[in-house]
C-alpha positions as CSV (number, residue, x, y, z in Angstrom):
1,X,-11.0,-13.8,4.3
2,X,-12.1,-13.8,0.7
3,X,-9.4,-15.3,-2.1
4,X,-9.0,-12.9,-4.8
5,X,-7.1,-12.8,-8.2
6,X,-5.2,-9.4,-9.4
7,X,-3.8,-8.4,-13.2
8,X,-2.4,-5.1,-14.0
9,X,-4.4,-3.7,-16.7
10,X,-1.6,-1.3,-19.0
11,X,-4.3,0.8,-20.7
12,X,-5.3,2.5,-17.6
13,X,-2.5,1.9,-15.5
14,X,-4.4,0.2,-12.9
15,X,-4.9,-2.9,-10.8
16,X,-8.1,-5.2,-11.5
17,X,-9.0,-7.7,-8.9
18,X,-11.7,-10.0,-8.8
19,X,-13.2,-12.8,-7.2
20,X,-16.5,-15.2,-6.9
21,X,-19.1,-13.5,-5.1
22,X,-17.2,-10.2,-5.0
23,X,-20.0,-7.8,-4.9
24,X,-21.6,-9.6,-1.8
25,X,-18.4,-9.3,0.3
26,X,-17.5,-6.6,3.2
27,X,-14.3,-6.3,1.2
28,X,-16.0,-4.8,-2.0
29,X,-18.6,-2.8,-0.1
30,X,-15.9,-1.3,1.9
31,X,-13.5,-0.2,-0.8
32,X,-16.7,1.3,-2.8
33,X,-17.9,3.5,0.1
34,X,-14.7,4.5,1.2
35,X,-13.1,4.8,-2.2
36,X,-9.5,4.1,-1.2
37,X,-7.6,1.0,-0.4
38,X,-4.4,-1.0,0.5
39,X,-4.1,-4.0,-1.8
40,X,-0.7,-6.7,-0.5
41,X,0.8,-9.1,-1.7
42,X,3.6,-10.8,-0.5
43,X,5.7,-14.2,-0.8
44,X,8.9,-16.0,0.8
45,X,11.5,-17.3,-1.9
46,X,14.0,-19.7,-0.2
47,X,15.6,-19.6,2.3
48,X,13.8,-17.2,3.6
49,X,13.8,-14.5,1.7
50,X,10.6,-12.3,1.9
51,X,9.4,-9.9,-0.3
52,X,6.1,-7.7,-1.1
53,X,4.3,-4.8,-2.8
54,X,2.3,-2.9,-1.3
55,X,-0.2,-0.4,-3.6
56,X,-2.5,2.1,-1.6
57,X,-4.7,4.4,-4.1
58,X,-8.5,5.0,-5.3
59,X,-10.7,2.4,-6.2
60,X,-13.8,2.2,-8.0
61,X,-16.1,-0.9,-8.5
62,X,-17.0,-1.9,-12.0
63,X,-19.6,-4.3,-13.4
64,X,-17.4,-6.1,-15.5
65,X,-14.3,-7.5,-16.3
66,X,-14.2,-10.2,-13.5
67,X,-14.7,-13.7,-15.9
68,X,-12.2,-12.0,-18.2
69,X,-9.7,-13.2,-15.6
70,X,-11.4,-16.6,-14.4
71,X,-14.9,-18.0,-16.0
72,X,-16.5,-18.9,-12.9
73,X,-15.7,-15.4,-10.9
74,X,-18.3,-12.6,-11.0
75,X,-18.7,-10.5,-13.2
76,X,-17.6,-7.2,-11.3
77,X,-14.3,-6.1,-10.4
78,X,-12.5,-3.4,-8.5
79,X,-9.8,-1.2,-10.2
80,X,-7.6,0.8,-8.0
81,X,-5.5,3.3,-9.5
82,X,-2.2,3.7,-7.2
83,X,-1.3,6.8,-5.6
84,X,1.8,5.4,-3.9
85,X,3.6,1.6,-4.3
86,X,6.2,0.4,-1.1
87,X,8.2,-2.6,-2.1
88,X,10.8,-4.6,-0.3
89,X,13.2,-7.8,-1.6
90,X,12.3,-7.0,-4.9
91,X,16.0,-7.0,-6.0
92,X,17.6,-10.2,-5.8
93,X,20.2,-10.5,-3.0
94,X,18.8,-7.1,-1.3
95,X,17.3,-9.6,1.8
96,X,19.7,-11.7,4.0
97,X,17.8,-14.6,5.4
98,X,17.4,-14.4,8.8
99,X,18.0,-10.6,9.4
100,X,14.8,-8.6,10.2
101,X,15.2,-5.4,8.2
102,X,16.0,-5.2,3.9
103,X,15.9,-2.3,1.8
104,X,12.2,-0.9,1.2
105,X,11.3,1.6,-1.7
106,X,8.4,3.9,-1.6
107,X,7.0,6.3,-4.3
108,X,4.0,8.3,-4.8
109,X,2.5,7.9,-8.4
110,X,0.1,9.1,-10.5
């Protein structure tokens, strides 16, 4: 596992993430050969109500921009521009603690 960070960047509609170390990391050398990717994330509000984002779409690697969003993280990023976003528990009260299903939204982009 390798702890990232994330912004969205409004000029080009995309998603940076960075990290320390990226370049050297199966994740980034992955997502630059293949040049598509799945990027989660996810959290539990109480009581128990879950919600996430998920954005699949290209991704390119970059050789800067990562110490704009933390000093000590490597220079190099990764930009994905999304081609499709699927969200659940997004809107409050759409999750009932408990229950194993809530509404999920899904929309190509781009």
């Amino acid at each position: 596992m390798v702890p990232v960070t994330f912004r969205y960047h409004p000029e080009h509609e995309s998603i940076d993430i960075g990290g320390e170390n990226l370049v050297q990391t199966k994740k980034y050398r992955d997502a630059v050969r293949h040049g598509r990717v799945a990027f989660v994330v996810d959290d539990v509000l109480p009581p128990m109500q879950m919600r996430m984002v998920e954005i699949r779409g290209t991704v390119e690697g970059l050789p800067m921009g990562g110490t704009e969003m933390v000093a000590s993280f490597a220079p190099e990023i990764l930009r994905i521009t999304p081609t499709r976003i699927i969200s659940f528990g997004l809107v409050q009260g759409s999750t009932q603690p408990g229950l194993a299903r809530a509404p999920v939204s899904s929309r190509n982009v781009g």
